[in-house]
C-alpha positions as CSV (number, residue, x, y, z in Angstrom):
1,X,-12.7,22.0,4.4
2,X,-11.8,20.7,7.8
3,X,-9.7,18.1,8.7
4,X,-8.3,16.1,11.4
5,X,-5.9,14.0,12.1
6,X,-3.3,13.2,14.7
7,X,0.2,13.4,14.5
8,X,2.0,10.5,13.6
9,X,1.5,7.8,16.9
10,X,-0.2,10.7,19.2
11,X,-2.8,8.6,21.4
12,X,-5.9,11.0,22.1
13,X,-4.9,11.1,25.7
14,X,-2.0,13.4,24.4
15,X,-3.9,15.8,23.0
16,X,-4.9,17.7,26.4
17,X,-0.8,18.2,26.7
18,X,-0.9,19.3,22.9
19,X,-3.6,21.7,23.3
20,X,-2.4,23.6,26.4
21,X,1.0,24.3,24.4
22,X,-1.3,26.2,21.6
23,X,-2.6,27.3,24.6
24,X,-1.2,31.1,24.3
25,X,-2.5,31.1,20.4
26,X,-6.0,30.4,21.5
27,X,-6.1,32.7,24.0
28,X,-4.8,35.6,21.2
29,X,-8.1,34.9,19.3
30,X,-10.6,36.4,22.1
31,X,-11.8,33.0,23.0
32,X,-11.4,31.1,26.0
33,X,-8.4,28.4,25.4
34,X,-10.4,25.9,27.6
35,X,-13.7,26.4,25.4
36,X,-11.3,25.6,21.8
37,X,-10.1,22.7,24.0
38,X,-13.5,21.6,24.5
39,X,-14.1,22.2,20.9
40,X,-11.2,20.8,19.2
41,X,-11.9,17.1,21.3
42,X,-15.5,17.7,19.9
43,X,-14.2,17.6,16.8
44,X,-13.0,13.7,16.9
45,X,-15.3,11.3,16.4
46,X,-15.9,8.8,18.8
47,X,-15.4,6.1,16.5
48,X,-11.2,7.3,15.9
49,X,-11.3,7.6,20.0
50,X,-12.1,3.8,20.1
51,X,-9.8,2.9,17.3
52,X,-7.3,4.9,18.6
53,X,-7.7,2.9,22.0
54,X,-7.3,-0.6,20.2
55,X,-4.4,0.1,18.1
56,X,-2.6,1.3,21.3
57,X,-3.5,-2.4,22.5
58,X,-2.8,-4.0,18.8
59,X,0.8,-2.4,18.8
60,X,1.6,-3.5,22.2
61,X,1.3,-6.7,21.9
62,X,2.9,-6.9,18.3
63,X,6.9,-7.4,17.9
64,X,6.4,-5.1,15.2
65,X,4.8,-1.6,13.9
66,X,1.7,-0.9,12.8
67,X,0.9,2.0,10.2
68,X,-3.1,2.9,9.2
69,X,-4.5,5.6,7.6
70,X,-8.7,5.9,7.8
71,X,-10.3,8.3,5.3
72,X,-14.2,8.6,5.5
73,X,-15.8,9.3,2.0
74,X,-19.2,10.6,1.1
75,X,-19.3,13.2,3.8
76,X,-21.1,16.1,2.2
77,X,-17.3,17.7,2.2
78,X,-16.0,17.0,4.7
79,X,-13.0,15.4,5.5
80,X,-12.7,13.1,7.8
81,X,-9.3,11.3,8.5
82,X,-7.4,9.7,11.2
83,X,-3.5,8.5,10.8
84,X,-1.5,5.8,13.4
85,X,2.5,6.0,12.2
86,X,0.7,7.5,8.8
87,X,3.4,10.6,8.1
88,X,6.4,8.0,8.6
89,X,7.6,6.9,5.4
90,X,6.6,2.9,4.8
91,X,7.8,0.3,2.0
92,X,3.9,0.0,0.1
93,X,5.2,-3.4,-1.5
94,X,2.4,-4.3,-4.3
95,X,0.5,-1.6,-3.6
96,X,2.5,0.4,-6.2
97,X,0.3,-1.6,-8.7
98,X,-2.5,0.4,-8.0
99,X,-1.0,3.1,-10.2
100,X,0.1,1.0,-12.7
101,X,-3.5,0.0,-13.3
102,X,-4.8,3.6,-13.2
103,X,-2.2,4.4,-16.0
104,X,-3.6,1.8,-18.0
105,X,-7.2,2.0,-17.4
106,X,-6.6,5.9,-18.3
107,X,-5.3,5.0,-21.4
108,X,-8.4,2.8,-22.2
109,X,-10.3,5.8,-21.7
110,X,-8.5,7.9,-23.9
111,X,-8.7,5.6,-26.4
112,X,-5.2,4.9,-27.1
113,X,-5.2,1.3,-25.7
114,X,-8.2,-1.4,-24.9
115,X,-8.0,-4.4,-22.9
116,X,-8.4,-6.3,-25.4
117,X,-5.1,-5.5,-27.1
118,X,-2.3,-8.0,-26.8
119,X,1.5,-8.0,-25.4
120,X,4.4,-10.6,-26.1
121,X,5.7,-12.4,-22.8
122,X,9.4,-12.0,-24.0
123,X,11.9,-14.1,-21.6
124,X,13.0,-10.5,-20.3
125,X,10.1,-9.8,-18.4
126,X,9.7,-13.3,-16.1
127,X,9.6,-12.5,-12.0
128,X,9.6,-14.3,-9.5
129,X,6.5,-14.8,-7.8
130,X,2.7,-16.0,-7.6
131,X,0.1,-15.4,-10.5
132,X,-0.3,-17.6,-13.9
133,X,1.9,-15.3,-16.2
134,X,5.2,-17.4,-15.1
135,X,3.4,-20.5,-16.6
136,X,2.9,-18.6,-19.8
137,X,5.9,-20.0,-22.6
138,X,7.5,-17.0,-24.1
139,X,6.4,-15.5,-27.5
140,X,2.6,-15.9,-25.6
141,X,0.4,-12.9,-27.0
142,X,-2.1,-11.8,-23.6
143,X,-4.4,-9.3,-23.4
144,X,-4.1,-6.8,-21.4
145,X,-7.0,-8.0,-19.7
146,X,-5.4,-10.9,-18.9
147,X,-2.2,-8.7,-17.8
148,X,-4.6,-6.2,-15.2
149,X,-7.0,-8.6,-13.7
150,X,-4.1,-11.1,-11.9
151,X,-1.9,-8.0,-11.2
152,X,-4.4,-6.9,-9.4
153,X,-6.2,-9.9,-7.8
154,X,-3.1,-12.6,-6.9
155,X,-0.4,-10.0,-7.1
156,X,1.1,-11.4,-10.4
157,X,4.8,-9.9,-10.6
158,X,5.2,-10.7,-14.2
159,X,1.9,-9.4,-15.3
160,X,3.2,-5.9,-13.5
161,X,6.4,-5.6,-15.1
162,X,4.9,-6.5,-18.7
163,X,2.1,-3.5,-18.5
164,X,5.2,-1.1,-16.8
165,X,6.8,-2.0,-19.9
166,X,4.3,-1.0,-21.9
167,X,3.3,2.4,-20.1
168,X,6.5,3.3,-19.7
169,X,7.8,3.6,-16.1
170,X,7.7,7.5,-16.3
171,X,4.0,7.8,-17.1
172,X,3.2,5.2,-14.0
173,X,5.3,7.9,-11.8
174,X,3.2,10.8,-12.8
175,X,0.1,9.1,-13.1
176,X,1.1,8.4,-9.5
177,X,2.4,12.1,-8.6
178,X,-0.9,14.0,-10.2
179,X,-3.4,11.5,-7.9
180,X,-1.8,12.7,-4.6
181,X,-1.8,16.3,-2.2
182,X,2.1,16.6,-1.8
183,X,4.4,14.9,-4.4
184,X,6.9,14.3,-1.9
185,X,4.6,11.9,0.0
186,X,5.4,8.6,-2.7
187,X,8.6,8.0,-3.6
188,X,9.4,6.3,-6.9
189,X,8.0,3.1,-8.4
190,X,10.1,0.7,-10.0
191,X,9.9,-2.2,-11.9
192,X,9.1,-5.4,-9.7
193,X,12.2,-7.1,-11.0
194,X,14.0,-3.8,-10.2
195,X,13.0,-4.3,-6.6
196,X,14.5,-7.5,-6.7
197,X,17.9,-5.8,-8.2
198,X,17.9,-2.7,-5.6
199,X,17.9,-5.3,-2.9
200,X,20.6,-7.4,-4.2
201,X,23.2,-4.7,-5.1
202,X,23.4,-4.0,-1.3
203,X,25.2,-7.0,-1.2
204,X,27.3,-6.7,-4.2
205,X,26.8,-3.4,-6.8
206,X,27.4,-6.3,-9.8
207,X,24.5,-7.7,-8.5
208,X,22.0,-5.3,-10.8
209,X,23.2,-7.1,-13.7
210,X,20.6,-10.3,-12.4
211,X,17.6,-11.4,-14.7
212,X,14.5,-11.8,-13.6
213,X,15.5,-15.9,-14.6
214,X,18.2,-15.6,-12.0
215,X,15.6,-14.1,-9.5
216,X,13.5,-17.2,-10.0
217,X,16.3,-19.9,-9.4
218,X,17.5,-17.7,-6.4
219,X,13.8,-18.1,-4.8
220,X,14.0,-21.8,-5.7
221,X,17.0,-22.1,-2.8
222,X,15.8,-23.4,0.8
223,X,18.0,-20.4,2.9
224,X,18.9,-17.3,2.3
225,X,22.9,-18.2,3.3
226,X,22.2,-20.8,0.1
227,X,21.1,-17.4,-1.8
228,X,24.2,-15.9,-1.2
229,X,26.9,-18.4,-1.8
230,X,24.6,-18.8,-5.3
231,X,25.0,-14.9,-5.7
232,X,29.2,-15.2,-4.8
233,X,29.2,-17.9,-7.8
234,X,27.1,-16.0,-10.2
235,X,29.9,-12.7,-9.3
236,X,32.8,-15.0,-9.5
237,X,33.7,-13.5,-5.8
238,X,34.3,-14.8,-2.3
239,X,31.9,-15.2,0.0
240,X,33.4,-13.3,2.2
241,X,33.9,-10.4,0.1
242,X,30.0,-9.2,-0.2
243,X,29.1,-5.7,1.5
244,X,26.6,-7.2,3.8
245,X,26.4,-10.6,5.6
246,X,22.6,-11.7,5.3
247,X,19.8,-10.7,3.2
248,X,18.0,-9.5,6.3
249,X,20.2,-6.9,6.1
250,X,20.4,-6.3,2.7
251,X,16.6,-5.8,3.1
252,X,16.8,-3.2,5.7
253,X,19.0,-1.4,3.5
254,X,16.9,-1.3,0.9
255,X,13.9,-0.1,3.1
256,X,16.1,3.1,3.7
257,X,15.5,4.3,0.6
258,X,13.1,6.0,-0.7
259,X,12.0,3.7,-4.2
260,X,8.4,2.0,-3.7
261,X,7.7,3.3,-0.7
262,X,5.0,6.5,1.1
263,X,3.5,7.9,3.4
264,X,0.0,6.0,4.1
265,X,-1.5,9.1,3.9
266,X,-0.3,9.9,0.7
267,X,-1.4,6.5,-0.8
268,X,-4.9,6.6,0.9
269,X,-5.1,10.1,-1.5
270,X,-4.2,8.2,-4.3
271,X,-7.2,5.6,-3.3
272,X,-9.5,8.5,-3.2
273,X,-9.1,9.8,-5.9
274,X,-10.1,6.2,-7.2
275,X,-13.2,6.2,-5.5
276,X,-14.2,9.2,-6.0
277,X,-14.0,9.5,-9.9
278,X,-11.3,11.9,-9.6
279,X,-8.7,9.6,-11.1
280,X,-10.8,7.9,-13.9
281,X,-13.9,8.5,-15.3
282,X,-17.5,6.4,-14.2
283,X,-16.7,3.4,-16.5
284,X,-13.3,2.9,-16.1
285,X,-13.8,3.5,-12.3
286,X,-16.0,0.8,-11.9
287,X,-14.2,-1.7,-13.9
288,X,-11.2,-1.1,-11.7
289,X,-12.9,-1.2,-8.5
290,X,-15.3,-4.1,-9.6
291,X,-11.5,-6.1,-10.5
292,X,-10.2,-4.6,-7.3
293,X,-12.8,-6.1,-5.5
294,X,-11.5,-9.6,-6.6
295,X,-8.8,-9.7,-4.7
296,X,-8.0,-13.0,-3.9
297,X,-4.4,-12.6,-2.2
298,X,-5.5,-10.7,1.3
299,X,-8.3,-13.0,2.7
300,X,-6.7,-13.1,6.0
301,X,-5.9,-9.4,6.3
302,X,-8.2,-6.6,6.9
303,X,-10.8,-8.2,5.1
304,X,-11.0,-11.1,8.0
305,X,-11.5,-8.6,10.6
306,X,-13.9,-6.8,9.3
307,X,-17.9,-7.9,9.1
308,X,-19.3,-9.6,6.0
309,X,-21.6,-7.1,5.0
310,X,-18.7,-4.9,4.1
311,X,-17.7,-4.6,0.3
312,X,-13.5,-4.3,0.0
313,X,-11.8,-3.2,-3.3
314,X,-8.7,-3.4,-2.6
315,X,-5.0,-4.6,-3.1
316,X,-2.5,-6.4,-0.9
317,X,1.7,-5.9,-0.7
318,X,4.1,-8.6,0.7
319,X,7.6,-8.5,1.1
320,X,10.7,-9.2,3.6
321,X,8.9,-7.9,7.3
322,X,6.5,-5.9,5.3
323,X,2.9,-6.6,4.9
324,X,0.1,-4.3,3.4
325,X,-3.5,-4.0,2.7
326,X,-5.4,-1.4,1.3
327,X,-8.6,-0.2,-0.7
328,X,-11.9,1.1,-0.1
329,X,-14.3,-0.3,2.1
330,X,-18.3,0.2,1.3
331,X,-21.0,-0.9,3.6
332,X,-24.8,-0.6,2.6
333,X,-26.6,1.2,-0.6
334,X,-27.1,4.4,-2.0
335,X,-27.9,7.2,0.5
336,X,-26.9,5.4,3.4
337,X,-24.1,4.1,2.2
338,X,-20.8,4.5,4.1
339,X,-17.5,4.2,2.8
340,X,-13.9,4.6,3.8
341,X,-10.3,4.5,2.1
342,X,-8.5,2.0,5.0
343,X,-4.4,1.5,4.3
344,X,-2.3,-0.4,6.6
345,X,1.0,-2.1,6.8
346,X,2.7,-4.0,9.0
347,X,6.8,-4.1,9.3
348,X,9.3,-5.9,11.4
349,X,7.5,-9.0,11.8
350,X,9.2,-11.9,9.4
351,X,6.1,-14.3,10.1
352,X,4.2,-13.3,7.4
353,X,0.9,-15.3,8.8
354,X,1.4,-13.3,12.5
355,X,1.3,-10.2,10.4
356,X,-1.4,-10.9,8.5
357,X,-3.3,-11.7,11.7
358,X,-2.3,-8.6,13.2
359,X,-3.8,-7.0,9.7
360,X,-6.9,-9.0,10.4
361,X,-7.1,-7.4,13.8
362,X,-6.5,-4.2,12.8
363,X,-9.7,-4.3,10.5
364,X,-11.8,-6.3,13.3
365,X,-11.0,-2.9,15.3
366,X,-11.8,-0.3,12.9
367,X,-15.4,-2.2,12.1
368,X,-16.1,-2.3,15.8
369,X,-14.7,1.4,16.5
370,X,-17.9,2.1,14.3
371,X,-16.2,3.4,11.6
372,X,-18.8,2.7,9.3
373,X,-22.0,4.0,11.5
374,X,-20.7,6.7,13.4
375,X,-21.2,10.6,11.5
376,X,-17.7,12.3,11.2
């Protein structure tokens, strides 16, 4: 099986310089180096030429970094991929739901669980965040319908950590380990108020002892400088005397490890294995993807760039200068049906509406590159 992909940020034009440094390899095989040249551009599509091209453009003009990983499905066996900043480890936000739902909807199939089975909202599992879960009183009974569909669709922080709870967080890390080529490529998943705590301790290591309550008041706060002083209360310390002196930074520190976070080639195998049934089984795939394609909470990503008659199942990720979008994009029916794994994040931007307009763009690019009509 044949694949391609650049190295992480290589534009095309660099691939001349590349190939005359294999140069002496070629050569060794009997063949002329400049006819495997020849070949080996060949071999890219013209459609990952163009993108490549606009993403060079996108990036310039963005305060920030962009990361995408393209994987072309339904190619009689072949692979087809293309990678911008894709081998670099990247914080996947939300995305790390995505597993979370294939762990359940696994268990549905085995027949150890269905969605119509009910879980206690216990005051222990409330996060901050969007999603009607929060406005649930404790000692509600939901389904776990009722749990998947708004983790999935608006993102629902509360929703995530109740089903975590119930799979156990081990299982969601293997689920997520078996679905992808090298296990080192996804780091590990947490709970969502976990995140919350990881970034926190930066500041103080007493700081993992917060509720997911206390992470709800904290977001209620106007500034982050208000978010500290409320933090030095709640530690019974001085101001003064916490490791870091903003959240930004706190943040960044957080982003230097290696929990809830991948390579975008990694995740887009995960995603693959979705759509391909390799993951679930035909019912349980298309229940997923049918909630997946639901998604309310990315309208002005990837899904605003790219043309109407394309079908995205998919899921977004948001946090401090990190934006994500990913699924699988399907245009047209049956045997000319085209479809493509698309993942892409955005970081270093704290305008979360410029990012999601650089998103946008970044799916306007890859629909006009052609990725959906040219052959791999």
């Amino acid at each position: 099986m044949s694949r391609w992909i650049l190295p992480p940020h290589l534009p095309l034009l660099a691939l001349f310089a590349f190939s005359l440094l294999a140069a002496p390899l070629w050569a060794a095989s009997g063949a002329g180096w400049t006819d495997r040249l020849e070949a080996s551009v060949a071999t890219v599509p013209a459609w990952a030429k163009r993108l490549d091209a606009r993403l060079a453009l996108l990036e310039a003009g963005f305060d920030g970094e962009l990361g995408v990983h393209i994987w072309k499905l339904d190619n009689a066996g072949q692979e087809a991929r293309y990678g911008w900043r894709d081998r670099e480890p990247w914080y996947l936000a939300s995305l790390v739901k995505v597993p979370v739902a294939i762990e359940l909807m696994a268990r549905v199939e085995a027949g150890s669980a269905t969605l119509d089975d009910r879980l206690v909202l216990y005051e222990s599992h409330y996060v901050d965040g969007a999603g009607p879960t929060n406005w649930a009183a404790p000692g509600s009974e939901l389904t776990l319908r009722e749990l998947l569909e708004p983790m999935l669709t608006v993102s629902d922080n509360t929703a995530s950590d109740m089903l975590i709870d119930f799979l156990g967080l081990d299982s969601v890390n293997r689920r997520a380990q078996s679905l992808v080529k090298d296990p080192d490529g996804l780091g590990p998943i947490t709970t969502l108020v976990d995140v919350r705590r990881h970034v926190y301790r930066q500041l103080h290591p007493d700081a993992f002892g917060l509720t997911g309550l206390d992470f709800i008041e904290l977001r209620k706060l106007e500034s982050d400088e208000q978010r500290l002083r409320w933090l030095a209360r709640w530690l019974g310390v001085a101001h003064d005397s916490l490791q870091l002196t903003s959240l930004d930074d706190a943040f960044q520190a957080y982003y230097a490890t290696d929990l809830n976070a991948g390579r975008l080639d990694a995740f887009a195998d995960l995603l693959a294995a979705l759509g391909e049934g390799r993951a679930l089984g035909d019912e349980a795939t298309a229940e997923l993807l049918a909630i997946l394609s639901r998604t309310s909470s990315g309208e002005r990503r990837l899904k605003a760039g790219m043309g109407r008659d394309i079908r995205f199942a998919h899921k977004t990720g948001t946090q401090h200068r990190r934006t994500c979008d990913a699924g699988i994009a399907s245009q047209g029916e049956e045997s000319a049906r085209q479809r493509a794994v698309i993942v892409a994040c955005t970081r270093g931007v704290l305008n979360v509406a410029r990012s999601e307009q650089m998103l946008a763009a970044v799916g306007r690019a890859l629909y006009e590159s052609g990725v959906f009509l040219d052959a791999p």
